[in-house]
C-alpha positions in Angstrom: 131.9 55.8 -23.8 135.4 54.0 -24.1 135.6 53.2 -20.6 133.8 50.3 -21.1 134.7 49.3 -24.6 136.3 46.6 -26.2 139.6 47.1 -27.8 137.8 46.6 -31.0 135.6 49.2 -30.0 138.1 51.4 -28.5 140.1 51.1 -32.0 136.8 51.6 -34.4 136.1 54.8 -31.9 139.9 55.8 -32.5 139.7 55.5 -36.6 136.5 57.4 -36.4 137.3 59.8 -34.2 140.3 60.6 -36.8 138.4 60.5 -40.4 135.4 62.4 -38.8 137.9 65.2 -37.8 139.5 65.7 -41.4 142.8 64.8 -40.7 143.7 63.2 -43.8 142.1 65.5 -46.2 144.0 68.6 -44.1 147.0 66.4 -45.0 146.5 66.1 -48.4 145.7 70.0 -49.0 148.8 70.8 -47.1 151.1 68.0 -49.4 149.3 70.3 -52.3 150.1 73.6 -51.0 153.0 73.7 -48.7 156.9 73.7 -49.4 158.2 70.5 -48.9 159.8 71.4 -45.2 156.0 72.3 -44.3 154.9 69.2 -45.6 157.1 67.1 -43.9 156.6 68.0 -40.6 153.7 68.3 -40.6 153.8 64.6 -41.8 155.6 64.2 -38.6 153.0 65.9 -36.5 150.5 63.6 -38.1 152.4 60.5 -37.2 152.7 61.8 -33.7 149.0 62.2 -33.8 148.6 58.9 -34.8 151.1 57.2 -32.2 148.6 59.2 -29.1 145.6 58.0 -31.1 146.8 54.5 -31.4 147.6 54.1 -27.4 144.2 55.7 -26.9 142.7 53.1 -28.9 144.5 50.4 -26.9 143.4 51.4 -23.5 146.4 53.6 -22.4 145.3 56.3 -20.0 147.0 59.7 -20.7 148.6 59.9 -17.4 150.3 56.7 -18.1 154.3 57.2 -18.8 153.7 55.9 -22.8 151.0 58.1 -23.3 152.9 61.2 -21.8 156.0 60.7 -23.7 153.7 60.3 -27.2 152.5 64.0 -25.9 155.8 64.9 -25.5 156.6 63.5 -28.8 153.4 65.6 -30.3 154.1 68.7 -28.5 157.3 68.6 -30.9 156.7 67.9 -33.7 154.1 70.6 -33.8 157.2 72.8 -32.7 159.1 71.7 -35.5 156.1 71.8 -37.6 155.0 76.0 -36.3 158.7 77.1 -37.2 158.8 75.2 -41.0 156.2 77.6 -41.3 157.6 80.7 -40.0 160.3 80.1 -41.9 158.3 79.1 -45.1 156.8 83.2 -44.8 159.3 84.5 -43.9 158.7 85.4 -40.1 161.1 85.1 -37.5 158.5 85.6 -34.6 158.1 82.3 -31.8 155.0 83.9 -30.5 
């Protein structure tokens, strides 16, 4: 569909794509019910999210070196975000 598409399109698509999923709402019910480190990162994952989204949204292919680095970026902040968690019950398991 986006291949194709305007960058009005491709952006409108984008947004969609990100209130259809839940995002927001998952945010909110995690700044309700997490500890604060939880709910930071996963902030942080959602801004991550957001940045991939975003270059999608212009056009950016994911094998271009922007759109692998905002991966990269991603793939971290969920890190972060799984170990705030651990921590938060207790666990010291990474797998």
């Amino acid at each position: 569909m986006l291949g194709g598409a305007t960058a009005a399109d491709r952006l409108s698509a984008a947004g969609e794509a990100f209130r259809t999923a839940g995002v927001y709402q998952a945010r909110e019910h995690v700044a309700l019910l997490a500890s604060e480190a939880v709910a930071y990162s996963a902030g942080q994952a959602l801004y991550r999210l957001r940045d991939m989204r975003d270059l999608a949204a212009r056009g950016l292919s994911a094998e271009s070196s922007d759109y692998e680095h905002a991966v990269m970026r991603y793939d971290e902040a969920l890190a972060d975000l799984r170990t705030a968690m651990r921590q938060d019950i207790g666990s010291t398991s990474g797998g």
